[in-house]
C-alpha positions in Angstrom: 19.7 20.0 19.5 20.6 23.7 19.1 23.2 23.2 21.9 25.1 20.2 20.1 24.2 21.4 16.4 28.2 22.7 16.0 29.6 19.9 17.4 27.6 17.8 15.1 28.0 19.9 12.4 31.5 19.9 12.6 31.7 15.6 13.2 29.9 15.6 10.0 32.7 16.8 7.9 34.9 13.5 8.5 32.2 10.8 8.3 30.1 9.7 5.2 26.8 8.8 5.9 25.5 6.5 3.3 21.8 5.3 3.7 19.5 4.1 0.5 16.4 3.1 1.5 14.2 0.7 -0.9 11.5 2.3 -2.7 13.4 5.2 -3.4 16.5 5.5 -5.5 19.4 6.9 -3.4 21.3 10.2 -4.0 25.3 9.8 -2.8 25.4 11.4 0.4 28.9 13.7 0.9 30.8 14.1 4.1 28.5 17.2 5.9 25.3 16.4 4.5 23.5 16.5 6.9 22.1 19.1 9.3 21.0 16.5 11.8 19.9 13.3 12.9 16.8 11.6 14.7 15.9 8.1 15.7 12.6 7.7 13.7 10.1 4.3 15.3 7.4 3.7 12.4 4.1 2.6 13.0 5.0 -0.2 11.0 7.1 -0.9 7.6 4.7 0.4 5.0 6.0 2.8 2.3 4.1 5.4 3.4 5.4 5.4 7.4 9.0 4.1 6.5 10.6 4.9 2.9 8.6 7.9 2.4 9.6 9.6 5.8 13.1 8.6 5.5 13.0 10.4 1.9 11.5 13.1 2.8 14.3 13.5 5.8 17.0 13.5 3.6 15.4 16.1 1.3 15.3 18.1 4.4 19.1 17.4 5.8 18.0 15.1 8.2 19.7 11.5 8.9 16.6 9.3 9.8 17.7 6.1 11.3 15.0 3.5 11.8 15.0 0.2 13.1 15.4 -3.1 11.8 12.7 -3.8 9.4 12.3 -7.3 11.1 11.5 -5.2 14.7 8.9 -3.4 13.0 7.9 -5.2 10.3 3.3 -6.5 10.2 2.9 -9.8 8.4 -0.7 -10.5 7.7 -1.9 -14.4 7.6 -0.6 -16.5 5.4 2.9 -14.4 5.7 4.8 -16.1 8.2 6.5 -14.0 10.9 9.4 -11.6 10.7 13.2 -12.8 11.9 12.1 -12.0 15.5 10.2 -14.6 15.1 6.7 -12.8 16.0 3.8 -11.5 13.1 4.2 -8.1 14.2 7.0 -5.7 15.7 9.1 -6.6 18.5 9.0 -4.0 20.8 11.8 -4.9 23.4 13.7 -5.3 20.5 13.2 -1.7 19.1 13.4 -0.5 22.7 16.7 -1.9 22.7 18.0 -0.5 19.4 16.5 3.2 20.8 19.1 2.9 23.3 21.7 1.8 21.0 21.4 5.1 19.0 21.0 7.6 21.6 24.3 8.7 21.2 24.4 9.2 16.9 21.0 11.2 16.8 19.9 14.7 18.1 16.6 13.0 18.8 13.5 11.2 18.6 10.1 10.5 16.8 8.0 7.4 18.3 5.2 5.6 17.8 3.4 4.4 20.5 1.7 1.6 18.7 4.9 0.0 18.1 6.3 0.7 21.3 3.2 -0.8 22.9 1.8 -3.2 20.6 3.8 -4.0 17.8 2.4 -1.5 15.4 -0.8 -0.4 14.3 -2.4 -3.6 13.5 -1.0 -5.2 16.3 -2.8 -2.1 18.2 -6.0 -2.8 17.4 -5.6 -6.9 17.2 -9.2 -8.9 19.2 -7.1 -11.7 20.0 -3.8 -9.3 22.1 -0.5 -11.4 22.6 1.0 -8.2 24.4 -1.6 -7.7 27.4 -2.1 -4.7 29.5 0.2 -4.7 31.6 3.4 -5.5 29.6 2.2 -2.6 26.8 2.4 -0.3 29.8 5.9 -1.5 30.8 7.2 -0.8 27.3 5.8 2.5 27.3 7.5 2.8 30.9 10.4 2.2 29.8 10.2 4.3 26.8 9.5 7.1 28.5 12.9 6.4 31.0 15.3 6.3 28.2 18.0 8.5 29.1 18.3 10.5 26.0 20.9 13.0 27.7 17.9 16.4 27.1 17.4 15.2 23.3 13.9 16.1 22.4 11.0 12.7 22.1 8.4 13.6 19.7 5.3 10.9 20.6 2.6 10.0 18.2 -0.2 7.5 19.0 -3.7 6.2 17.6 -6.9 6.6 18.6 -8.4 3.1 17.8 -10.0 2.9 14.3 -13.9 1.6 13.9 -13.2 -2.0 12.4 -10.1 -4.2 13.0 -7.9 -5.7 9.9 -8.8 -7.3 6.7 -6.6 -10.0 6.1 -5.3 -10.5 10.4 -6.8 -13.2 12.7 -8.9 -14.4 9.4 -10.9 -11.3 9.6 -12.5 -10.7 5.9 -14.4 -7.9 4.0 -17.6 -9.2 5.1 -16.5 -9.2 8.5 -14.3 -5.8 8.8 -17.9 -4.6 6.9 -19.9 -5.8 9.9 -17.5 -4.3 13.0 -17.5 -0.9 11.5 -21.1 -0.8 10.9 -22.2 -2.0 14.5 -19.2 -0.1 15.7 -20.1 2.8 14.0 -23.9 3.1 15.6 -24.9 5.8 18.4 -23.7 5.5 21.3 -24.5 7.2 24.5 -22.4 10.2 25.8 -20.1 9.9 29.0 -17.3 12.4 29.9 -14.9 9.9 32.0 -12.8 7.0 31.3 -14.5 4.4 33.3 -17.9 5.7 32.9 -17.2 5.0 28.9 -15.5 1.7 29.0 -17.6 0.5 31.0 -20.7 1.3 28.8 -19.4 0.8 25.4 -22.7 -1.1 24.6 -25.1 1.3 25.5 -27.1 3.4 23.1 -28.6 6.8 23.6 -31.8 5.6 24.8 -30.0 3.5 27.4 -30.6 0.4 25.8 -27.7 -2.5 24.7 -26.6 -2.9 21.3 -26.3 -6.6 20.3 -23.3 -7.2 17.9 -24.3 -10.8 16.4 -28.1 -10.1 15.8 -29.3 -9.9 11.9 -28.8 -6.4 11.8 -25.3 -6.6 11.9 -24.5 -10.1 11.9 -20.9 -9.9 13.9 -19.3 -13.2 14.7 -19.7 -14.8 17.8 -17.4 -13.6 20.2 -15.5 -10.9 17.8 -18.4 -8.5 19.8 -16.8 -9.0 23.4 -13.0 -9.4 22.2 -13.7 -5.8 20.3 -14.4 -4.2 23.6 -11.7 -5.5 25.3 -9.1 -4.0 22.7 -10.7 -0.8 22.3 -10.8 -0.8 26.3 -6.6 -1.9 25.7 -6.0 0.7 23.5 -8.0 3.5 25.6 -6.3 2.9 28.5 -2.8 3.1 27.0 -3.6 6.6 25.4 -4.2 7.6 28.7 -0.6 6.1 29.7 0.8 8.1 27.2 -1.0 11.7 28.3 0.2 10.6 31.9 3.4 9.8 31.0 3.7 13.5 29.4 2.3 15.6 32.0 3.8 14.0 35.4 6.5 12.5 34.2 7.6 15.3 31.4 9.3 12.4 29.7 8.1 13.7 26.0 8.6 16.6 24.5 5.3 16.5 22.6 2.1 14.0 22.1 0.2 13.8 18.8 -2.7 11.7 18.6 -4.2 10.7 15.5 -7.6 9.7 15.1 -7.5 6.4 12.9 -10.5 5.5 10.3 -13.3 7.3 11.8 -17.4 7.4 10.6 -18.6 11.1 11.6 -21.7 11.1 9.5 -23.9 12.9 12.4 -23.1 16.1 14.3 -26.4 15.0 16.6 -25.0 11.3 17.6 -21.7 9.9 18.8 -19.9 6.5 18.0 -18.1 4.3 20.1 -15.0 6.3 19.2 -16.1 9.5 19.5 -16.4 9.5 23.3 -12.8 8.3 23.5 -11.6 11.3 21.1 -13.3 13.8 23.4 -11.9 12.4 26.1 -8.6 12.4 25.2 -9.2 16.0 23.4 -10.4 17.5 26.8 -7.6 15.7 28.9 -4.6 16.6 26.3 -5.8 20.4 26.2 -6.1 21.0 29.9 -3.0 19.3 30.9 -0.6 19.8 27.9 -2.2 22.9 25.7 1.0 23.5 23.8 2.5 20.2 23.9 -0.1 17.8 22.5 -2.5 17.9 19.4 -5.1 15.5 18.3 -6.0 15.4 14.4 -7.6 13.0 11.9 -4.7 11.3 10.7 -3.0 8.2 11.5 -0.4 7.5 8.6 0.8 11.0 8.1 1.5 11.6 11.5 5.3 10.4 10.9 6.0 12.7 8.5 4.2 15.5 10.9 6.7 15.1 13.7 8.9 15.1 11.0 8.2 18.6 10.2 7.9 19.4 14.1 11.8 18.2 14.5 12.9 19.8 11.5 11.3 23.2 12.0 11.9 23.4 15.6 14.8 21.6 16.3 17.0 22.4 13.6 15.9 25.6 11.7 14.6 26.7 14.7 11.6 28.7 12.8 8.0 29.0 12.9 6.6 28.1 9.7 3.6 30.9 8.7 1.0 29.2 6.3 -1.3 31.1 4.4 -4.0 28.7 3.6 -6.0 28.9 0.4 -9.7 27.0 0.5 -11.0 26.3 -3.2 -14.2 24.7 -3.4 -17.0 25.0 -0.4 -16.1 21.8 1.7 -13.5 23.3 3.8 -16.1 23.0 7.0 -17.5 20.0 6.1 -15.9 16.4 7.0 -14.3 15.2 3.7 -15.1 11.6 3.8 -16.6 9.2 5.7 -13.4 8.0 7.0 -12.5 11.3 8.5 -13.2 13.1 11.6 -12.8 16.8 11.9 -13.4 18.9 8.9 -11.3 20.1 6.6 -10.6 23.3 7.9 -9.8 21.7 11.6 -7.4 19.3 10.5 -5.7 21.7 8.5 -5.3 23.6 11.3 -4.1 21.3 13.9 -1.6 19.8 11.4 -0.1 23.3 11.2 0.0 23.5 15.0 1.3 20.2 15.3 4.2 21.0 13.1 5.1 24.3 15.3 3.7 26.7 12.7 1.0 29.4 12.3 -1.6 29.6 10.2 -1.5 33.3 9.0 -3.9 35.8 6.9 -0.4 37.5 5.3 2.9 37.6 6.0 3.6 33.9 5.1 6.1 31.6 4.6 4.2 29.5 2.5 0.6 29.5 0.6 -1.3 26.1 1.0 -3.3 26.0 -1.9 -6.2 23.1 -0.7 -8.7 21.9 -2.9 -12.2 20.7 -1.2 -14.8 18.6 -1.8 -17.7 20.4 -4.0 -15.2 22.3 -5.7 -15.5 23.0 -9.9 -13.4 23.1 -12.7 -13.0 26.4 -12.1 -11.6 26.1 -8.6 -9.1 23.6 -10.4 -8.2 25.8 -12.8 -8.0 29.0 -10.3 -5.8 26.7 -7.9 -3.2 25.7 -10.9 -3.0 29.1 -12.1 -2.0 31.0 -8.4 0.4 27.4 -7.9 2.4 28.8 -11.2 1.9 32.6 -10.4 3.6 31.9 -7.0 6.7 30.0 -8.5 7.4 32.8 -10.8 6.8 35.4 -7.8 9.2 33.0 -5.6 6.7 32.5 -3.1 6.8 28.8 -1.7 3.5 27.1 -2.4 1.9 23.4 -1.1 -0.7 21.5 -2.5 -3.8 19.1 -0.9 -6.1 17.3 -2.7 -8.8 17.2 -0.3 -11.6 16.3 -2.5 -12.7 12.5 -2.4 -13.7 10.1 -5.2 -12.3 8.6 -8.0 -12.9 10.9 -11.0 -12.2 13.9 -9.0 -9.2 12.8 -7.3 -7.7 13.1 -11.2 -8.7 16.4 -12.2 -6.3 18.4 -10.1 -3.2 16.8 -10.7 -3.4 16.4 -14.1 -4.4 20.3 -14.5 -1.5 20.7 -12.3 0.8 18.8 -14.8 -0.7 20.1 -17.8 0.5 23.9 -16.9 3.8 22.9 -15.7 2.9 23.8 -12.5 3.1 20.7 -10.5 7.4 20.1 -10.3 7.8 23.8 -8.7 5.7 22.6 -5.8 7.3 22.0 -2.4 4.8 19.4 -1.7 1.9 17.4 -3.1 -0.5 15.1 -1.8 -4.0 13.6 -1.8 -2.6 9.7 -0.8 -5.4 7.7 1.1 -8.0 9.5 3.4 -7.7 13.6 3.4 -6.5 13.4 6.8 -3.2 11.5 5.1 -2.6 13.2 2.4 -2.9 16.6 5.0 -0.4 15.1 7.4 2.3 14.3 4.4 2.3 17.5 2.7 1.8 19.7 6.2 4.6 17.7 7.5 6.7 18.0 4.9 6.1 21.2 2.6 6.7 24.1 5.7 9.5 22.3 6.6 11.1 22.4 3.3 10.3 25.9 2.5 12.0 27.0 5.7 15.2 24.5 4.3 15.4 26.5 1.4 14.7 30.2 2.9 17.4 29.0 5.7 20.4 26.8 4.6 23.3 27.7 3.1 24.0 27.0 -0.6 26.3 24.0 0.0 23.5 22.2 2.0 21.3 23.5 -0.4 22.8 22.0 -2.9 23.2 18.4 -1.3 19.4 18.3 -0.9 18.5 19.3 -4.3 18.3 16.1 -5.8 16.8 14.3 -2.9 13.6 17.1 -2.8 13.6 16.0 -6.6 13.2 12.6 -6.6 11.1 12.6 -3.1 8.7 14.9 -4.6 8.4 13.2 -8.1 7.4 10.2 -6.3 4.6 11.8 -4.4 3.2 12.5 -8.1 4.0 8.6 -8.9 2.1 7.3 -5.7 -0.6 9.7 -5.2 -1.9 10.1 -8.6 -0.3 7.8 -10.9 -0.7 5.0 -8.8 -3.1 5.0 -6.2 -5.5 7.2 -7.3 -5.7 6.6 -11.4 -4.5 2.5 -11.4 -5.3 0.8 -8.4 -8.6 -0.3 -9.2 -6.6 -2.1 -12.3 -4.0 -3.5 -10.1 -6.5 -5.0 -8.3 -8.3 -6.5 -11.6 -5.0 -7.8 -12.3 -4.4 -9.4 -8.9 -7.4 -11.1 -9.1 -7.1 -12.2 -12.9 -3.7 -13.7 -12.1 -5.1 -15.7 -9.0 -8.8 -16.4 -9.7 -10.0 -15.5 -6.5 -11.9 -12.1 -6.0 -10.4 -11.1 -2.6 -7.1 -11.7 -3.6 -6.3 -7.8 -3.4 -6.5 -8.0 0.1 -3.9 -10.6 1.2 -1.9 -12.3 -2.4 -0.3 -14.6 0.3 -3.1 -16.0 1.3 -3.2 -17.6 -2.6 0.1 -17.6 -4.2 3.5 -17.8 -3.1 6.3 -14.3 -3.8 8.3 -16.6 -5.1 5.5 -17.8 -8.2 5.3 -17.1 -11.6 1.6 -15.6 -10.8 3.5 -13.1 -8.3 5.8 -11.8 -10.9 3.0 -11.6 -13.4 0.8 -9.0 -11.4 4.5 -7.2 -10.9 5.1 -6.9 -14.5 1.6 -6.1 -15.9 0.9 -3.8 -13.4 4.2 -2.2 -13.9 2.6 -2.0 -17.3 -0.4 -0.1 -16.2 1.8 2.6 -14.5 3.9 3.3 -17.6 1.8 5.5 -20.4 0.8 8.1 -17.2 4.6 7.5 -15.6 5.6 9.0 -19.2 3.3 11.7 -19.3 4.6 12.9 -15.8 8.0 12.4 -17.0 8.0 14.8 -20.2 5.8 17.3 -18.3 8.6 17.3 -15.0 11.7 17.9 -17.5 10.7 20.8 -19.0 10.3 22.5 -15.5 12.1 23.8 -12.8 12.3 23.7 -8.6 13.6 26.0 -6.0 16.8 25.4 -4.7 17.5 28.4 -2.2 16.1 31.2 -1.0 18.1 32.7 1.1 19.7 35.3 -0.7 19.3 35.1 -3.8 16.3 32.7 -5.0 18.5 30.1 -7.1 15.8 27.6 -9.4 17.3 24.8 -11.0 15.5 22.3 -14.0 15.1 18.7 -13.9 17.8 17.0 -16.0 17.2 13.7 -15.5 14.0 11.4 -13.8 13.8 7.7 -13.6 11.0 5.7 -12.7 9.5 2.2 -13.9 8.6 3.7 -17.2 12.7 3.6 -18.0 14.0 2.2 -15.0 17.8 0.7 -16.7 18.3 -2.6 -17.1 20.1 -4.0 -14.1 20.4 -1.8 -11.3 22.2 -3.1 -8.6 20.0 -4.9 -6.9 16.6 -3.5 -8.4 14.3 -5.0 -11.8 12.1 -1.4 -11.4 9.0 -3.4 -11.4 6.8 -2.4 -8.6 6.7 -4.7 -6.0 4.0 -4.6 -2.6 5.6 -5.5 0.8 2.4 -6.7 2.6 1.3 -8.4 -0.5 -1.8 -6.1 -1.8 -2.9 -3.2 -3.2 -3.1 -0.9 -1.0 0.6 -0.4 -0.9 3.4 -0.1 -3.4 7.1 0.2 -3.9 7.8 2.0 -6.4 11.1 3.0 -7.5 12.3 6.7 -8.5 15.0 9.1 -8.7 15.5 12.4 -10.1 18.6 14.7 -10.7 18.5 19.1 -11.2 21.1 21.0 -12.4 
């Protein structure tokens, strides 16, 4: 990239790259502005791996191109297929479309799940369409691109406890039963075969029966769940292989998906696989690998990597801030590293340093067990360091739903939230960790390395990008969802509706325009709040030189989204058809 950024550089200045990507409003992009661009395969088409990545890229200078959402689109039952004509990514077809761009990008940043399986449901599906041996061709072949020296960026998943609610009719009750036999003692072996091979076997040597009445698994779903986790296993080992003797990526991250480490004393089916994969990935590629707790925010990661390496060639230092006593503790029982681990390796995986002085950036990160006081003490040093121009990031780390308010909202309440170059606490700790370690370093080395004319391109894109992560985070996931389910199930009469709307009423309904609306609704009194509270204040522009801050002018979101935008209502809308997952339409303009 360093070689050909001139030349790119200078190609910029007679085309117009114009890309708006739905579920964020775009800004106009002007001949030169961008710095770069990479190929970008999601996991799959969720906000959070496609629209919020692609954002965040442009807020950086980067030009992500992705895929045709039909090659990487997940449909779960009741949802039909994508345009390929399969219910899951097509991975010769994004295989395909990676060779078709080789030439307009200055690299790469791909999931394995999709390259291998489809995506991340697809990776972890009991009844596999893709077997073995054809996953291992695609990765094959992914790994002999010719990408003419251009840097691959690799992220995989370890396979998560419990397969999918709402795929292959698997339902709460079901998902509930997996994890919790899944999630029992199992006995320790340090090599592949040995812990394939005995996936069954508790610490005392003895079997563990799936369909018995303690856990009361389906017939059958007990033998099929080995055989994918054995799948899956066996193509993260590809992947390492494929990185060490062939040198065919540039770097590996693996992401440990929903996890269960409620015992330092035992280990669960997954954990064996995690050290394995650990020892293997530290012995044979120490600084070209990283494993983490974090599956959807490890996009946005490699995001960070390619930025800060690849374009502003730096090394980000991060000062990190703990406040609260969790930070050695595992946040949640989804998680599996503690706090203070994953931070870490998120930092590694990015190319930075975490640092006792001399930073870049503070990372102000809020644990579990923390007070009001810590809340208050984190604000107040987020608003000291805008005034003192030091770049600042902020995690939610602490879990559950009250809590997960209190920050943000003191945050908003002393005008110290817009000023931020990242926010998050989306999903599990090890998400929200991923999205603003990905992004925030990156941008603080954008702003402390640019010049003012790209500077100035980005300014409105960092705007809206990092409104929405208040919208999403907080707003929406975090003070409404429990609503928005309410009103999914109110509008359908059936209590698992929040799980899979096709599987009750069609998009095209009134019902389905109903939720829309009223839980549009929902959104609006907090959307106006935020609103008021992001206009008054301002954000950093540049750094280098002069520190240049500019205030927000002007912020739409569904609370005033204008009546008919081209091709937009501003109602929220959910592409796989529940809860977990929104659309939600912003933009934001600075002087």
């Amino acid at each position: 990239m360093k070689k050909t950024l001139i030349l790119l550089l200078t190609l910029l200045l007679f085309v117009s790259p114009l890309f708006e990507q739905k579920g964020f409003a775009a800004t106009a992009s002007e001949p030169g502005s961008y710095l770069s661009s990479v190929a970008y395969v999601p996991v799959d088409d969720r906000p959070v791996n496609l629209d919020r990545v692609i954002a965040a890229g442009k807020a950086l200078g980067i030009r992500v191109l992705t895929p045709p959402k039909d090659y990487i689109g997940t449909k779960l039952d009741y949802q039909g297929t994508n345009q390929t004509g399969k219910q899951f990514g097509d991975p010769a077809a994004v295989l395909n479309w990676l060779r078709s761009v080789e030439s307009q990008v200055d690299g790469f940043i791909v999931s394995a799940d999709m390259i291998s399986s489809g995506g991340l449901v697809g990776s972890r599906l009991l009844n596999q369409p893709i077997p073995y041996s054809t996953a291992e061709s695609y990765l094959n072949q992914l790994a002999s691109l010719n990408t003419n020296g251009k840097p691959m960026y690799i992220f995989d998943s370890v396979m998560r406890l419990a397969p999918t609610v709402g795929v292959e009719g698997i339902d709460q009750t079901e998902y509930d039963a997996i994890r919790k036999w899944a999630s029992q003692p199992r006995k320790v072996y340090r090599d592949q075969a040995s812990i394939i091979e005995n996936y069954s076997v508790a610490p005392d040597g003895t079997i563990i029966q799936s369909s018995n009445n303690q856990f009361k698994v389906s017939p059958g779903n007990g033998s099929k769940y080995y055989a994918a986790r054995e799948r899956k296993f066996k193509l993260n080992r590809r992947i390492l292989d494929l990185a060490y003797y062939n040198k065919s990526f540039e770097y590996v991250a693996f992401g440990v998906d929903d996890s269960n480490k409620t015992s330092t004393s035992t280990t669960t089916i997954q954990e064996n696989e995690v050290n394995w994969i650990t020892n293997i990935a530290k012995t044979r590629l120490p600084e070209r690998s990283g494993v983490t707790s974090d599956t959807d925010g490890l996009g946005m990661t490699m995001l960070g990597r390619f930025a800060n390496i690849e374009v502003f060639d730096r090394t980000p230092k991060v000062r990190i801030g703990y406040y609260g006593t969790g930070y050695n503790e595992v946040p949640s029982s989804f998680d599996y590293h503690t706090l203070d681990s994953m931070i870490k390796s998120h930092i590694s995986m990015i190319g930075g340093e975490a640092v006792a002085s001399g930073q870049d950036m503070d990372l102000l990160v809020r644990t579990n067990n923390s007070t009001l006081t810590d809340i208050t003490n984190l604000s107040t040093k987020a608003k000291s360091n805008f005034s003192s121009n030091m770049p600042t990031s902020v995690i939610d780390a602490a879990r559950g739903s009250t809590e997960q308010t209190q920050l943000s909202d003191r945050l908003i309440l002393d005008h110290a939230a817009a000023g931020l170059m990242a926010y998050s606490s989306w999903n599990t700790t090890g998400n929200a960790v991923g999205l603003a370690i990905g992004y925030g370093p990156a941008r603080a080395m954008h702003v402390n390395s640019v010049s003012s004319y790209y500077a100035q391109v980005s300014k409105n894109s960092h705007a809206a990008y990092h409104y929405y992560t208040f919208v999403k985070d907080t707003i929406y996931q975090n003070k409404n969802i429990d609503k928005v389910k309410n009103v999914m199930v109110n509008n359908t009469g059936r209590s698992d509706a929040s799980s899979n709307l096709s599987k009750y009423i069609s998009i095209s309904s009134q019902a389905y325009q109903n939720i829309r609306q009223q839980s549009t609704e929902l959104l609006v009194p907090g959307l106006s709040n935020l609103q008021r509270n992001f206009t008054e204040d301002s954000m950093i522009v540049s750094m280098n030189g002069t520190t240049l801050k500019s205030r927000f002018i002007s912020i739409q979101d569904p609370s005033n989204w204008p009546s008919g935008k081209a091709g937009r209502d501003g109602l929220i809308d959910f592409p796989w058809k529940r809860s977990f997952e929104a659309e939600i339409y912003v933009d934001a303009q600075v002087q």
